[in-house]
DRENPA-3360 file (N, C-alpha, C; in nm, 2 decimals, always signed):
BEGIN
1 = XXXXXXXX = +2.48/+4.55/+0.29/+2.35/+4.48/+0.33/+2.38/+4.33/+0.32 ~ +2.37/+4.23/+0.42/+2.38/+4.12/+0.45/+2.30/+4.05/+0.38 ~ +2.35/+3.94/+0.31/+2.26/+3.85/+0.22/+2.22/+3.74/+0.31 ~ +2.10/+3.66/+0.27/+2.03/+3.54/+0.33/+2.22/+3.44/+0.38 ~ +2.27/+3.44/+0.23/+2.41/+3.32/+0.26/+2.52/+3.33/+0.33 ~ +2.46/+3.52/+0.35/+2.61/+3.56/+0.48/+2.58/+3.53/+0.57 ~ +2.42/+3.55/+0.66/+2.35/+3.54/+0.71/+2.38/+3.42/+0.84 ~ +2.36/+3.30/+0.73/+2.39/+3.17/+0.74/+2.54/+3.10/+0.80;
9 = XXXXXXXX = +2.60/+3.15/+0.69/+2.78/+3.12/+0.70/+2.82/+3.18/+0.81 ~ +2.77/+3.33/+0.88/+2.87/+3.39/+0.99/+2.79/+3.32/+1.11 ~ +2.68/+3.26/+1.08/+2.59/+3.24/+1.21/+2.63/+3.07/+1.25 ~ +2.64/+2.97/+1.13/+2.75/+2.87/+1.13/+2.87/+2.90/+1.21 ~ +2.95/+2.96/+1.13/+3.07/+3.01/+1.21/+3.15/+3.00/+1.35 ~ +3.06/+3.08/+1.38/+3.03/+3.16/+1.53/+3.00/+3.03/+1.61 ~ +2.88/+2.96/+1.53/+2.90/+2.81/+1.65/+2.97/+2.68/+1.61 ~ +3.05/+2.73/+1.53/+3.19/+2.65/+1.52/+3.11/+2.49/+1.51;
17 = XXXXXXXX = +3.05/+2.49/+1.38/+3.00/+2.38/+1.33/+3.02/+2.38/+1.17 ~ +3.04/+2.25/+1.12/+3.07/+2.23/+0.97/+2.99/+2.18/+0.91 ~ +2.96/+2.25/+0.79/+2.85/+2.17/+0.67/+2.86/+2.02/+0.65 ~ +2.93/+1.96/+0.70/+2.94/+1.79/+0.70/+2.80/+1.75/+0.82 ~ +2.79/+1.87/+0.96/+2.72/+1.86/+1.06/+2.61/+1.86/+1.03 ~ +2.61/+1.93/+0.92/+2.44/+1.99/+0.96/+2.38/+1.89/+0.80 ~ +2.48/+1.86/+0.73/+2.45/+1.77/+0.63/+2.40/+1.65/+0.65 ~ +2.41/+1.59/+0.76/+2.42/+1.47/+0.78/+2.26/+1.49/+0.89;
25 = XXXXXXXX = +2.21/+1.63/+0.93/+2.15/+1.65/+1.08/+2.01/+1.66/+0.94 ~ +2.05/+1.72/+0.85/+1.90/+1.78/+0.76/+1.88/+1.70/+0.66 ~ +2.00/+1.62/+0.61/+1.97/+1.54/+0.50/+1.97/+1.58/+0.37 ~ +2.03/+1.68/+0.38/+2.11/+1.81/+0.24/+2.26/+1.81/+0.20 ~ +2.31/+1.77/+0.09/+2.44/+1.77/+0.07/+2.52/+1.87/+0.06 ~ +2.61/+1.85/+0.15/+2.72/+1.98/+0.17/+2.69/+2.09/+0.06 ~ +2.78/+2.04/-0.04/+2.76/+2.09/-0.19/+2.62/+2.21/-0.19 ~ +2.53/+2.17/-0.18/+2.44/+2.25/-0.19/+2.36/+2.36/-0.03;
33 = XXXXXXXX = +2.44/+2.33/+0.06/+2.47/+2.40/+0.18/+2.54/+2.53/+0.10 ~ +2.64/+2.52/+0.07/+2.74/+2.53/+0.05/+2.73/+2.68/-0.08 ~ +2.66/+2.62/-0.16/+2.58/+2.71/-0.26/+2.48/+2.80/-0.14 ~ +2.34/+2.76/-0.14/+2.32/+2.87/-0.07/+2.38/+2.97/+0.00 ~ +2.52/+2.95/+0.09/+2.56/+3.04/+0.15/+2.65/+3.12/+0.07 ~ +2.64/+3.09/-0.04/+2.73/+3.19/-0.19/+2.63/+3.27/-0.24 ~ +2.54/+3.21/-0.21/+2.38/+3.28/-0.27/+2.38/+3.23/-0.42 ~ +2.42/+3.09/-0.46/+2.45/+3.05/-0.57/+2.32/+2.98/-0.63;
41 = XXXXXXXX = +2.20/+3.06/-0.70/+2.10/+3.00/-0.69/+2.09/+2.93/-0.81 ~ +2.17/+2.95/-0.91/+2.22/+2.86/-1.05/+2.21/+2.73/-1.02 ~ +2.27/+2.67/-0.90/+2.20/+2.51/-0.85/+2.16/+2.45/-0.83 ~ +2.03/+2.52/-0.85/+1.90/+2.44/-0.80/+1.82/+2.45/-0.91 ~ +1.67/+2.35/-0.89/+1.58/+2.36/-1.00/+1.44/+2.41/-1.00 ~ +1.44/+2.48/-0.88/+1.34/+2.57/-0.84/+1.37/+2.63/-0.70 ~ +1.23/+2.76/-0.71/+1.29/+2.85/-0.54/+1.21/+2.79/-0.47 ~ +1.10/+2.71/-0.47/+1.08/+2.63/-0.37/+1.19/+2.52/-0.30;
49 = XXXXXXXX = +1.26/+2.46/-0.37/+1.36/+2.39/-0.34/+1.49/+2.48/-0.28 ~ +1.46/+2.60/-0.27/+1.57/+2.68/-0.24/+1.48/+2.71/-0.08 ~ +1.37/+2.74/-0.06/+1.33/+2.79/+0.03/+1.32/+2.67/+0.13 ~ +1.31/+2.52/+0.10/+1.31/+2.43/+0.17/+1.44/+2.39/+0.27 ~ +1.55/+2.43/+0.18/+1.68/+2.43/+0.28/+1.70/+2.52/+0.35 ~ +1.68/+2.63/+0.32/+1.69/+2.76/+0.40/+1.62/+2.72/+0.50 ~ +1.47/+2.70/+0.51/+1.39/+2.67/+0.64/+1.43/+2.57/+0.73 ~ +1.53/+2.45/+0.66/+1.55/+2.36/+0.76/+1.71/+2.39/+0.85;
57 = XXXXXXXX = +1.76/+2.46/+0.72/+1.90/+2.53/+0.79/+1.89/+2.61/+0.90 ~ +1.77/+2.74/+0.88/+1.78/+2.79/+0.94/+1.74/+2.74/+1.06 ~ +1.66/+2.65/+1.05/+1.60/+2.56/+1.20/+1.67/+2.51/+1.26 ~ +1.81/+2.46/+1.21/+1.92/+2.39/+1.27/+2.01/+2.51/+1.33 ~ +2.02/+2.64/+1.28/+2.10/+2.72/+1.34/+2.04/+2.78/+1.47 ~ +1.90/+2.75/+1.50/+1.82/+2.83/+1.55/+1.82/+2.96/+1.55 ~ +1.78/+3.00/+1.38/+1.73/+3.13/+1.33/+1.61/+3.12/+1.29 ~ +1.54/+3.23/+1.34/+1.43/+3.25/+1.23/+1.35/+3.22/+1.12;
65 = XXXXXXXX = +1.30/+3.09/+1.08/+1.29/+3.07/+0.91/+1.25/+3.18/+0.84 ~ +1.10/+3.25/+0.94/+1.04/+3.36/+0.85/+1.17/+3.47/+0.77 ~ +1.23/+3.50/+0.89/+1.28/+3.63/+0.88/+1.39/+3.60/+0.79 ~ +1.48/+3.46/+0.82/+1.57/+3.42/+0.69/+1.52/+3.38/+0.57 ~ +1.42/+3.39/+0.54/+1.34/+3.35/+0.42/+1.34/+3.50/+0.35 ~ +1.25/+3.57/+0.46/+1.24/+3.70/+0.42/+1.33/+3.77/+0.35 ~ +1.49/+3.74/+0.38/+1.60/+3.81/+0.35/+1.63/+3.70/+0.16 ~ +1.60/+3.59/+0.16/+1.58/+3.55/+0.04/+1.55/+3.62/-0.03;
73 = XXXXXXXX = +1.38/+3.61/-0.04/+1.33/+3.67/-0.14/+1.34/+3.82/-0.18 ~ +1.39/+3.88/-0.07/+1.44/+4.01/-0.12/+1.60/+3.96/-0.27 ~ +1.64/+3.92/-0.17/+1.79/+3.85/-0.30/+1.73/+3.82/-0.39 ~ +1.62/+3.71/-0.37/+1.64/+3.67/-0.51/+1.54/+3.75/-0.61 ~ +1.44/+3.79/-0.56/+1.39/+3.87/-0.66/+1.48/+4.01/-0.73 ~ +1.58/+4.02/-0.68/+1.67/+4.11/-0.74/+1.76/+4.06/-0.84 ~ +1.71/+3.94/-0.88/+1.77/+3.87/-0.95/+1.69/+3.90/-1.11 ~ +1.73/+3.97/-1.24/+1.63/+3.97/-1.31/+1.61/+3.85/-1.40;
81 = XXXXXXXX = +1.70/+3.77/-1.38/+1.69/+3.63/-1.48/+1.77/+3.50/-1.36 ~ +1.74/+3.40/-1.36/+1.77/+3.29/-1.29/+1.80/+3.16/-1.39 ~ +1.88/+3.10/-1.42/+1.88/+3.02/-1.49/+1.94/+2.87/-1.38 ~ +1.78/+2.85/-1.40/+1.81/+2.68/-1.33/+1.82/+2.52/-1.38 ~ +1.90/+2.45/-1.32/+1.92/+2.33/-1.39/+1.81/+2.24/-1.35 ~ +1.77/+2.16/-1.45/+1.66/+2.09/-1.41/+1.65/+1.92/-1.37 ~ +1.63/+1.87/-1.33/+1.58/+1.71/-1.28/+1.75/+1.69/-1.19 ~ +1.74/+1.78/-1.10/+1.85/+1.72/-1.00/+1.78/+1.78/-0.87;
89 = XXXXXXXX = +1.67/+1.75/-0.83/+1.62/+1.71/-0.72/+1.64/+1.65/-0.62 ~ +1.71/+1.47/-0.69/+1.77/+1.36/-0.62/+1.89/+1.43/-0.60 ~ +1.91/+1.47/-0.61/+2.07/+1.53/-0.59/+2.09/+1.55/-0.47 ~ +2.00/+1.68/-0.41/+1.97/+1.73/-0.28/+1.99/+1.61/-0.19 ~ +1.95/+1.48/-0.19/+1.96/+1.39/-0.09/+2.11/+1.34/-0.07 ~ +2.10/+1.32/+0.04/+2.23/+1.24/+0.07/+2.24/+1.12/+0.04 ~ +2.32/+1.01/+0.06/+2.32/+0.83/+0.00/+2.26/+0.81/+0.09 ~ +2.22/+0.82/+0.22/+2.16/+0.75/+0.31/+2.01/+0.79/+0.27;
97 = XXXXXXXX = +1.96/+0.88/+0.26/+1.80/+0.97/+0.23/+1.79/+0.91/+0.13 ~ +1.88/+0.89/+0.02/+1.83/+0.83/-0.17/+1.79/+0.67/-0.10 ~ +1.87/+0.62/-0.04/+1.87/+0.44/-0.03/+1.73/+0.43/+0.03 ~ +1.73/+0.52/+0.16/+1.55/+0.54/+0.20/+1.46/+0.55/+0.13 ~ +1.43/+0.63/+0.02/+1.38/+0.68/-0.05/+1.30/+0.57/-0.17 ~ +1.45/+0.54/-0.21/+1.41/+0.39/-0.30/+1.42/+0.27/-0.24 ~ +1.42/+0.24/-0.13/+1.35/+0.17/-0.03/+1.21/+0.14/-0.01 ~ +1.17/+0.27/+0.01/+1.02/+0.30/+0.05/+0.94/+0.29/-0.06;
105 = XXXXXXXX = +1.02/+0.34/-0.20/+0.92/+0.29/-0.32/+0.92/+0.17/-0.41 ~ +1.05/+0.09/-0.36/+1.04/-0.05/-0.38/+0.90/-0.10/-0.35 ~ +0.93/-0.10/-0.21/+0.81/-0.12/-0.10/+0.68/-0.07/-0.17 ~ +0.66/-0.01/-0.18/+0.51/+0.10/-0.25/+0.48/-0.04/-0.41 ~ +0.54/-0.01/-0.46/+0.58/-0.09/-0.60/+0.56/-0.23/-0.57 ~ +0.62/-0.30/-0.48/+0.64/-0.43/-0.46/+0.46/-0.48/-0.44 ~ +0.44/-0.38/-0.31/+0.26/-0.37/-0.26/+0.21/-0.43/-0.34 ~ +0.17/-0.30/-0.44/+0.06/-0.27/-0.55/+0.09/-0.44/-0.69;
113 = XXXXXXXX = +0.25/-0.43/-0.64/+0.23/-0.59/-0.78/+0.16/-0.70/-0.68 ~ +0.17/-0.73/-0.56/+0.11/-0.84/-0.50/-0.09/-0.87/-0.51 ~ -0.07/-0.66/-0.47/-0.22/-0.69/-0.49/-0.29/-0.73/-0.57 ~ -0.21/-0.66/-0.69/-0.28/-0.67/-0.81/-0.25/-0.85/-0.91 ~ -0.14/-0.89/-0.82/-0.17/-1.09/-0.87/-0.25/-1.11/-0.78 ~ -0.26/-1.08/-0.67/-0.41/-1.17/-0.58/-0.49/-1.09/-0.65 ~ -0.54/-1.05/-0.71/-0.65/-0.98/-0.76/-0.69/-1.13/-0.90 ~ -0.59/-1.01/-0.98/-0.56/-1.14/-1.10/-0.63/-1.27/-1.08;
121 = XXXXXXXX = -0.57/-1.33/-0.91/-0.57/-1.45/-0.98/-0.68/-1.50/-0.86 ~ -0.77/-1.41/-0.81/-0.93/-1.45/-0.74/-0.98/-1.39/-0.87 ~ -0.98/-1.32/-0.95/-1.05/-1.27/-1.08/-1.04/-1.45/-1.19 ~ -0.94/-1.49/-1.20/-0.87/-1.61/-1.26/-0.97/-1.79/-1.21 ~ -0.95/-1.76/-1.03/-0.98/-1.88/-1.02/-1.10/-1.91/-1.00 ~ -1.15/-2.07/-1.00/-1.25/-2.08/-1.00/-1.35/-2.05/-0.82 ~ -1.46/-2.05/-0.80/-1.50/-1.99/-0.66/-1.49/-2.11/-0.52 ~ -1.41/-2.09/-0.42/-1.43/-2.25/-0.30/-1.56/-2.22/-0.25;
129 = XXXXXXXX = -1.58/-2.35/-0.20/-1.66/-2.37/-0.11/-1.60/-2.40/+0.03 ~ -1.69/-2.40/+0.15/-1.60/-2.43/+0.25/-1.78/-2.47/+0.35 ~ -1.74/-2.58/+0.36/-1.81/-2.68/+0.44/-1.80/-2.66/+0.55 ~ -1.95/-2.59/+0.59/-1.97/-2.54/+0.73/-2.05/-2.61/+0.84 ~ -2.14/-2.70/+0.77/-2.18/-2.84/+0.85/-2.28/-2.94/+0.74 ~ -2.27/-3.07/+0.73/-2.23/-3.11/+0.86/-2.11/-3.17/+0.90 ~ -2.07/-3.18/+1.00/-1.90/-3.22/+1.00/-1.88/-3.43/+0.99 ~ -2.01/-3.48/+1.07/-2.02/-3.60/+1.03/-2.08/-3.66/+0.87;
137 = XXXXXXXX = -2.01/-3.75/+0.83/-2.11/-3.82/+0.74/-2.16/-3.96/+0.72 ~ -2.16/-4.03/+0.87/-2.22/-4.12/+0.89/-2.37/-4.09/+0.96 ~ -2.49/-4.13/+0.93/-2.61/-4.11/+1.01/-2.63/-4.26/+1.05 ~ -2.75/-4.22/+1.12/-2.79/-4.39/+1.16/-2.95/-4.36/+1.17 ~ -3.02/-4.27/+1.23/-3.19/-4.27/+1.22/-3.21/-4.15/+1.14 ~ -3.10/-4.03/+1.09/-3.18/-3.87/+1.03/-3.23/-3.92/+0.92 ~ -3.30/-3.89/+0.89/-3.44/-3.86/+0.75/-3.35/-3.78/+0.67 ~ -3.26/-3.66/+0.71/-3.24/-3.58/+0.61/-3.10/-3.50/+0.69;
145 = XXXXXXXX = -3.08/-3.43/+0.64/-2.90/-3.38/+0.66/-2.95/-3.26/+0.57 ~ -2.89/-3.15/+0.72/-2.93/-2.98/+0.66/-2.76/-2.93/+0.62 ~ -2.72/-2.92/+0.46/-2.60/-2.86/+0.48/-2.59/-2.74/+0.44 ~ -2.50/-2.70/+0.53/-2.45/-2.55/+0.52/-2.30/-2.50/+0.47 ~ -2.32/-2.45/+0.39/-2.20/-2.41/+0.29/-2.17/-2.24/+0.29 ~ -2.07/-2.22/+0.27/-2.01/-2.11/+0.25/-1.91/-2.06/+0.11 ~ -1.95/-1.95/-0.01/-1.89/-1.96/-0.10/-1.86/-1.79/-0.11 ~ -1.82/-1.74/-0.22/-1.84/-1.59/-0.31/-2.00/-1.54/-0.31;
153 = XXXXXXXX = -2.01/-1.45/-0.22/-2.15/-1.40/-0.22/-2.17/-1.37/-0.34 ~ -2.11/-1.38/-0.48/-2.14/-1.34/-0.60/-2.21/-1.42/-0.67 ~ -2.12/-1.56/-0.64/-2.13/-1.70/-0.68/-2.27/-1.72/-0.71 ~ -2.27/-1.80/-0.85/-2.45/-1.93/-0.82/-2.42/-2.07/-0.81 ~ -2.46/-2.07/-0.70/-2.55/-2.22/-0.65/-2.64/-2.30/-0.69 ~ -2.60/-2.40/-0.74/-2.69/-2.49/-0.79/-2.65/-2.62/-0.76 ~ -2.81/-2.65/-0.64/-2.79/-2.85/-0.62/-2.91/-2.89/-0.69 ~ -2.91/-2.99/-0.73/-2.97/-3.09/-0.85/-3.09/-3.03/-0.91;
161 = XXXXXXXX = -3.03/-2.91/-0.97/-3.10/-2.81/-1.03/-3.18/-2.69/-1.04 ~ -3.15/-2.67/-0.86/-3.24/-2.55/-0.83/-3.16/-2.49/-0.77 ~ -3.17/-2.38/-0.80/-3.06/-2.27/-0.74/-3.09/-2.21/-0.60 ~ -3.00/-2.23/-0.56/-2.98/-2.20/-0.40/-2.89/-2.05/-0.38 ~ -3.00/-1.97/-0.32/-2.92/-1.86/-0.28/-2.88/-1.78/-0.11 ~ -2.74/-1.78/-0.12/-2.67/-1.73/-0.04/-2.67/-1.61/+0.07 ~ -2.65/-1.54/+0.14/-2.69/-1.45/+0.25/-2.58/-1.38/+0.18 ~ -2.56/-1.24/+0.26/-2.47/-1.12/+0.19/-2.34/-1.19/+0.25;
169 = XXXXXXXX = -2.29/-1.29/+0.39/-2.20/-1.36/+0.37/-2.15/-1.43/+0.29 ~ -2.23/-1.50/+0.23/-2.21/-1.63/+0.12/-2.27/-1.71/+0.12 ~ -2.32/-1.71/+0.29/-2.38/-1.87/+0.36/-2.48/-1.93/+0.28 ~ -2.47/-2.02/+0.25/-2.60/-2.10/+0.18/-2.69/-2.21/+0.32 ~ -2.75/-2.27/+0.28/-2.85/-2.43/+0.33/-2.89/-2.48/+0.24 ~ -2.91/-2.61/+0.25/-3.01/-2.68/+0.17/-3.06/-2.81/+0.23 ~ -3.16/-2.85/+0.25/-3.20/-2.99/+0.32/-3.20/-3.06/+0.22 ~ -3.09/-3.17/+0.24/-3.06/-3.34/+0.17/-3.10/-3.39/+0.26;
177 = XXXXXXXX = -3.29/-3.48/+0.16/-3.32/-3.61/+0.23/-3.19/-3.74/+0.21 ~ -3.18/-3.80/+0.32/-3.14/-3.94/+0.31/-3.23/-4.04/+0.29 ~ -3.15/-4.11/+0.22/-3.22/-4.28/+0.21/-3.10/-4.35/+0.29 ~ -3.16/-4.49/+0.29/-3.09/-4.59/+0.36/-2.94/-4.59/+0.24 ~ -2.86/-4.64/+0.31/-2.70/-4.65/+0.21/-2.62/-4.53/+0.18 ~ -2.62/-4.52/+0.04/-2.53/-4.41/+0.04/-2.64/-4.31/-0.08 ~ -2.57/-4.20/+0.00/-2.61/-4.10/-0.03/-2.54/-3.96/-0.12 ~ -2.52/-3.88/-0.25/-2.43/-3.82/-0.28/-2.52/-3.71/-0.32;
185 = XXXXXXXX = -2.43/-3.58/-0.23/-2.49/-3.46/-0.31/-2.40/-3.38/-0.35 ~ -2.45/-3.36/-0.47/-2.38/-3.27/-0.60/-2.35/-3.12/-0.56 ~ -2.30/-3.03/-0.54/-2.31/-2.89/-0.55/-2.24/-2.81/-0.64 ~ -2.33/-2.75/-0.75/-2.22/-2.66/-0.84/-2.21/-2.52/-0.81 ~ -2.12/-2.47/-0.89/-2.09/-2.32/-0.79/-2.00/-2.29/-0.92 ~ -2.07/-2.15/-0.95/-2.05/-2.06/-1.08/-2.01/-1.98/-1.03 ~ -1.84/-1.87/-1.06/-1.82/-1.76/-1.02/-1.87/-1.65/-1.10 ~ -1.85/-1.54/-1.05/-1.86/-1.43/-1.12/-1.81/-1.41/-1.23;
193 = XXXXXXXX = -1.69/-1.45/-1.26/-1.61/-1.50/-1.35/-1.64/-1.59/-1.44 ~ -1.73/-1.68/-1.43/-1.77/-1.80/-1.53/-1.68/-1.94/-1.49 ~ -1.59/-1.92/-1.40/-1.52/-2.01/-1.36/-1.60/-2.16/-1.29 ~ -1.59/-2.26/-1.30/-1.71/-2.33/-1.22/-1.64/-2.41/-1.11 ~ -1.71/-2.42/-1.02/-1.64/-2.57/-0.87/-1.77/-2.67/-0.89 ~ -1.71/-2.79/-0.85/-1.81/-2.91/-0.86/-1.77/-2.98/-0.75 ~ -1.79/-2.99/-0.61/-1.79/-3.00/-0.54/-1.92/-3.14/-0.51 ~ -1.85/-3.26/-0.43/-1.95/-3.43/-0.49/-1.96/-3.47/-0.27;
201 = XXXXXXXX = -2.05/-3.44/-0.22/-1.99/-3.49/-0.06/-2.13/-3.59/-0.08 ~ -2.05/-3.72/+0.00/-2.10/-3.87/+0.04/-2.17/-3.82/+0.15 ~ -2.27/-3.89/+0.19/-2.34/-3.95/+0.32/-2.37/-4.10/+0.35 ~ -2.35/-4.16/+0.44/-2.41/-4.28/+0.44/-2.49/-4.27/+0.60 ~ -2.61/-4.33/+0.52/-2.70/-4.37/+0.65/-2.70/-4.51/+0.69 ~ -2.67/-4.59/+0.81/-2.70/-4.69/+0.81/-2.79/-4.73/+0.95 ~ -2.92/-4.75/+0.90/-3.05/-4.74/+0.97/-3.07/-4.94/+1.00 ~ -3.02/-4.97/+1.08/-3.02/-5.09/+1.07/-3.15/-5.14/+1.08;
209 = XX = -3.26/-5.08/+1.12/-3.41/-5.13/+1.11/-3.51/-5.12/+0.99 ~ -3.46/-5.07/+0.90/-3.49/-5.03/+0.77/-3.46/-5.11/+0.65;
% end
């Protein structure tokens, strides 16, 4: 009765192809090609891991997976004890598949530290503002100057002591009357954090009739 690894080997064979070929096509090392077709299941660290190369081998021979699978588990369950080795997993891959591999979780790893310092360090800093009008600060006839600010929709706002609140953007307003000369308005800005910005913008009006 023909085992899953004769199976394999004579069907290799036949198309006059070498476990170097198909090692390099599945991403499985010879070595363990090589075992399967012994039916040497002492080298692996589980039958899932056994049934994963069979499926891909068989795919490359263009056989059957069900049916070569099927001829597995008849083998192996005839087996009444299996003694497998454990944490060689990585093994299975080839140096090209491992370098990928720990490539990709560099990458994964590297992510997660960047996110987590921009995180850190908007958790850290104190909250900006960002001056959305007005863009002049010279007047010559306005009464008053409407400014529009943008911060941390979490943020509190406070100009010369009344708290100014923000839209679910951030956007604030507030009308600063002018007087003739100069003019300074204060804006503080408390994060969520407790962090504070103090933010000081000039106006000058010069109303030469005044």
């Amino acid at each position: 009765m023909l085992t899953v690894g004769e199976i394999l080997r004579s069907t290799r064979k036949k198309q006059n192809i070498e476990l170097s070929d198909i090692e390099k096509s599945i991403k499985v090392r010879a070595k363990f090609l090589a075992a399967i077709e012994e039916n040497n299941w002492n080298l692996f660290s589980s039958k899932i891991y056994i049934m994963g190369i069979i499926k891909n081998y068989s795919n490359y021979l263009g056989l059957d997976p069900k049916k070569i699978l099927a001829f597995f588990r008849r083998d192996y369950e005839k087996k009444e004890e299996v003694k497998f080795k454990t944490r060689i997993s990585s093994r299975y891959l080839t140096p090209e598949t491992r370098r990928i591999v720990i490539t990709v979780m560099s990458l994964i790893i590297l992510f997660f530290i960047i996110y987590f310092g921009f995180q850190l360090k908007q958790y850290l800093s104190p909250p900006n503002l960002l001056i959305l009008s007005p863009q002049a600060n010279n007047f010559i006839i306005e009464d008053k100057v409407t400014f529009v600010g943008k911060t941390d929709k979490d943020a509190a706002v406070t100009i010369f002591g009344d708290r100014i609140y923000q839209d679910k953007y951030g956007i604030f307003t507030y009308d600063f009357p002018l007087k003739n000369g100069k003019n300074e308005l204060t804006i503080e800005i408390v994060g969520a954090n407790g962090k504070k910005t103090v933010v000081k913008k000039i106006f000058i009006k010069n109303n030469p009739f005044k």
